[in-house]
C-alpha positions in Angstrom: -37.3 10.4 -26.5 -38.7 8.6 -23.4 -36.8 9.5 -19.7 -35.5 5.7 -19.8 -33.9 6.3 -22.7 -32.2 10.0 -21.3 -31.3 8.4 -17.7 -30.4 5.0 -18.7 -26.7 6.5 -20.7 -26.2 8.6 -16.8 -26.9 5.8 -15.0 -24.5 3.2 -17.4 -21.2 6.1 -17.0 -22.2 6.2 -12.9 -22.2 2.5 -12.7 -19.0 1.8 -14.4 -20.2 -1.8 -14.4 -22.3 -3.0 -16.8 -26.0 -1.9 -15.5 -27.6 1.2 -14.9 -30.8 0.1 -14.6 -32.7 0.3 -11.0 -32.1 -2.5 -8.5 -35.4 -4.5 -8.7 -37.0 -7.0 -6.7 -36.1 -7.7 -3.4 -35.2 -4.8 -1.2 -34.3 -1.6 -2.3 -31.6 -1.2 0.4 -28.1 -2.7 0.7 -27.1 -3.7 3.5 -22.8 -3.7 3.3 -20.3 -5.2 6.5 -16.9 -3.9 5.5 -13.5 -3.4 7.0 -12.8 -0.4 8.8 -10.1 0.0 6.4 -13.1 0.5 3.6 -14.9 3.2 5.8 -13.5 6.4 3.2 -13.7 4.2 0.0 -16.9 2.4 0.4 -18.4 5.4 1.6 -17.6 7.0 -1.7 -19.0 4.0 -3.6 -21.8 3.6 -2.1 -22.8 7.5 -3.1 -22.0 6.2 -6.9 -24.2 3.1 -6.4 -27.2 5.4 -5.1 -26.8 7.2 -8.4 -26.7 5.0 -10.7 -29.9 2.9 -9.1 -32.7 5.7 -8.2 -34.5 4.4 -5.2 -31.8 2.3 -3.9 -29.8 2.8 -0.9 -26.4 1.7 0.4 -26.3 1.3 4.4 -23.2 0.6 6.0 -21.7 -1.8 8.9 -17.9 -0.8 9.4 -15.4 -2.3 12.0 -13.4 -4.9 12.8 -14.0 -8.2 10.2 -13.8 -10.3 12.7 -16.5 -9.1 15.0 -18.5 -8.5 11.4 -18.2 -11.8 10.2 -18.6 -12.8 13.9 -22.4 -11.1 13.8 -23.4 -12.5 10.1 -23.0 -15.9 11.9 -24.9 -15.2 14.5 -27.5 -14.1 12.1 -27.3 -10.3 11.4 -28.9 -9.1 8.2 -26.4 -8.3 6.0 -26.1 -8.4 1.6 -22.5 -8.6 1.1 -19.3 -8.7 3.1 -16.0 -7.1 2.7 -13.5 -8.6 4.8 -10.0 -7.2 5.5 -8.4 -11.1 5.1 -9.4 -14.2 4.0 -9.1 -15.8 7.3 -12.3 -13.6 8.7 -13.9 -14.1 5.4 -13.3 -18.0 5.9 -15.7 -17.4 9.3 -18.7 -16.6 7.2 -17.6 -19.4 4.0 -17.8 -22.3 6.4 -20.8 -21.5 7.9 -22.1 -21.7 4.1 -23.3 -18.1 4.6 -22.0 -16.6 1.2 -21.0 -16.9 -2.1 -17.6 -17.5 -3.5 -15.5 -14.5 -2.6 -13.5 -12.6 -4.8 -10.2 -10.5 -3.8 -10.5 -7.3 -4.8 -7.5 -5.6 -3.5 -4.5 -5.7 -1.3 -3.5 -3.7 2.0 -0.2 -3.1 3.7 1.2 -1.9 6.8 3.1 1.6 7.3 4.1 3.0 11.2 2.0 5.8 11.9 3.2 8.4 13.7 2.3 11.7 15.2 2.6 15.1 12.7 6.4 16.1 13.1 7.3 12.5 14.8 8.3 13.4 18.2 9.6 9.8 19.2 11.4 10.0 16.0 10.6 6.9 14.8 12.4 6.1 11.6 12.2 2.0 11.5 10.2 -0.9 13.2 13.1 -2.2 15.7 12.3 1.6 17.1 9.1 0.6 18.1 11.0 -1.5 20.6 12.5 1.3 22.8 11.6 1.3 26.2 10.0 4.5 26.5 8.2 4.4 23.4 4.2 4.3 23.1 2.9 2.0 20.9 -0.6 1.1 19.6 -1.3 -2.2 17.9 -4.6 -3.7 16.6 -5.3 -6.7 18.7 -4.3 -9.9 16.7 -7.5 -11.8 16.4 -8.3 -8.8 13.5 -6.5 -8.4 10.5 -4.3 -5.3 11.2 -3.2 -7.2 14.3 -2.5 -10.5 12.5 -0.6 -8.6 9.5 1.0 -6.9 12.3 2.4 -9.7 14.5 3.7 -11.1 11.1 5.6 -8.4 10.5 7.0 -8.3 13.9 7.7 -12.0 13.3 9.5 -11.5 10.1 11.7 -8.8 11.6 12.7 -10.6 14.8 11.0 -8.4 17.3 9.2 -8.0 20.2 6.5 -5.2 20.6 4.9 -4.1 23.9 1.6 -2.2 22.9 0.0 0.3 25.8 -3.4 -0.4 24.0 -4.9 -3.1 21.6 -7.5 -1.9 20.0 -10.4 -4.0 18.1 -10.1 -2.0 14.4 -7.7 0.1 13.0 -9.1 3.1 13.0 -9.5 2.9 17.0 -5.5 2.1 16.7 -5.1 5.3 14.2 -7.1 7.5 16.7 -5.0 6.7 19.4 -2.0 8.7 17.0 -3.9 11.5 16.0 -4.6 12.4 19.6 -1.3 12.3 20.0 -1.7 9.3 23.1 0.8 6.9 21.5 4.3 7.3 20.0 3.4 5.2 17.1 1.2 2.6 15.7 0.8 -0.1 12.7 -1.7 0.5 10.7 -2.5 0.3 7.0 -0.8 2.6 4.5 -4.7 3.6 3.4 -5.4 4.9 7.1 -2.6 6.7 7.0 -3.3 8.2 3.6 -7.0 9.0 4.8 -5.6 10.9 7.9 -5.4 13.9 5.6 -2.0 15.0 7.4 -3.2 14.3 11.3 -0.3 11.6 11.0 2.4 10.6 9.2 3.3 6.7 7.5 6.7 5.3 7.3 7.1 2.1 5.6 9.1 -0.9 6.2 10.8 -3.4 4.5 8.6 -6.1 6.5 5.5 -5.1 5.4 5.8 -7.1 2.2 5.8 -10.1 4.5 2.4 -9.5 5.8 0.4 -8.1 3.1 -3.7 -8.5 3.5 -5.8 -9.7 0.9 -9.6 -8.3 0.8 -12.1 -10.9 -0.1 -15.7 -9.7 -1.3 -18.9 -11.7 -1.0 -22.6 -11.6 -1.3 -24.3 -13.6 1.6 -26.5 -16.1 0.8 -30.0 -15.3 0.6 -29.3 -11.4 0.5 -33.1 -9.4 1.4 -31.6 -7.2 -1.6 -30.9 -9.8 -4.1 -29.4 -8.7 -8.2 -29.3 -5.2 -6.2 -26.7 -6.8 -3.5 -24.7 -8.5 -7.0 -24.8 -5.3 -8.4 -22.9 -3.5 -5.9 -20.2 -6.5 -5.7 -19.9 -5.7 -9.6 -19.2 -2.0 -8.7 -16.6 -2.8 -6.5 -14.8 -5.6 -8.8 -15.2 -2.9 -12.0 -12.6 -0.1 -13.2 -14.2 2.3 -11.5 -14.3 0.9 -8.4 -10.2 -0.3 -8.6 -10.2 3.5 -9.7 -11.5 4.4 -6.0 -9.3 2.1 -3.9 -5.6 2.2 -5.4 -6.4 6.3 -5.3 -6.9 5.8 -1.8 -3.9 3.7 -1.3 -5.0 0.2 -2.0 -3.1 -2.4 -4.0 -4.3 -4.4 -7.1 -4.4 -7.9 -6.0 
């Protein structure tokens, strides 16, 4: 039996969608912009991707999607783009920089707050109080946008100490215990590991994030850039985001 034939059955169950094979032609690394929010998930993936395509790697550009989609524009190399709304996304479409994008899954909001909840925060109108900390994304990114629509929903009025330009910056600012609370997505808070803890809110399902996915046109890495898009839209990949938190779209 010829090694193809042994690693090639591997390769197909790592994969999980559709090819096993090596990337060929074009680079043999990946080059991957993605949401903060994508940080544990992609991370995870990208290990899977490696596997399943000997001699391929999976390098990584995470923070806010509107400063990534922001630096694709202004010509970064880059293969593929996962944006944390459609609106950032929309940056990179209209500058006819990628393919068609494909949603892949859904985000929502929780309040993050410190282990134990000193403020006691138990709704979003707390957020309000006077003497209560509060961290929000700024609102040019997604978690900020999502977040002044919830605010907008709910009829309040929110006056951060910090706006930070991801959400994990925001989510740091609660682990170190510098802020009463924060919104954030419900996947942060999951991927805390305990440092904080998430409360939902009705309003959340008014400001719900789509994730759009995306090769960029002319990708260095070419069928191997397609290829990991493919991984992310297959069952294994939905496997990896909704355990993390994520919705189904």
């Amino acid at each position: 039996m010829s090694l193809l034939a042994l690693v090639l059955p591997v390769a197909l169950a790592l994969a999980g969608c559709g090819s096993g094979e090596p990337a060929s032609g074009g680079s043999k690394e990946v080059t991957v912009f993605a949401a903060a929010s994508l940080t544990g998930t992609f991370t995870e993936l990208g290990k899977v991707f490696e596997a399943a395509h000997p001699g391929t790697s999976v390098r990584f550009n995470f923070g806010s999607s509107a400063t990534l989609a922001q630096q694709i524009v202004q010509g970064a190399p880059a293969d593929v783009f996962a944006a944390a709304s459609p609106a950032t996304m929309k940056t990179v479409t209209d500058a006819s920089l990628a393919g068609s994008p494909a949603t892949f899954v859904r985000n929502k909001l929780q309040i993050a707050v410190p282990a134990g909840n000193p403020a006691q925060i138990d709704e979003l109108k707390d957020l309000t109080g006077p003497k209560v900390k509060v961290a929000l994304c700024a609102e040019q990114v997604p978690c900020g946008a999502a977040a002044a629509k919830a605010l907008d929903a709910a009829g309040l009025q929110v006056r951060p100490v910090t706006l930070e330009q991801d959400v994990k910056a925001t989510l740091t600012k609660v682990e170190l215990g510098e802020v009463d609370a924060a919104l954030v997505y419900k996947t942060d808070v999951i991927a805390s590991g305990g440092k904080v803890e998430g409360i939902a809110f009705p309003e959340a399902d008014q400001a719900v994030n789509d994730y759009p996915i995306a090769t960029i046109a002319k990708a260095p890495a070419g069928d191997a850039a397609r290829r990991f898009v493919d991984l992310v839209l297959s069952r294994q990949g939905k496997d990896v985001l909704t355990k993390a938190g994520f919705e189904a779209p």
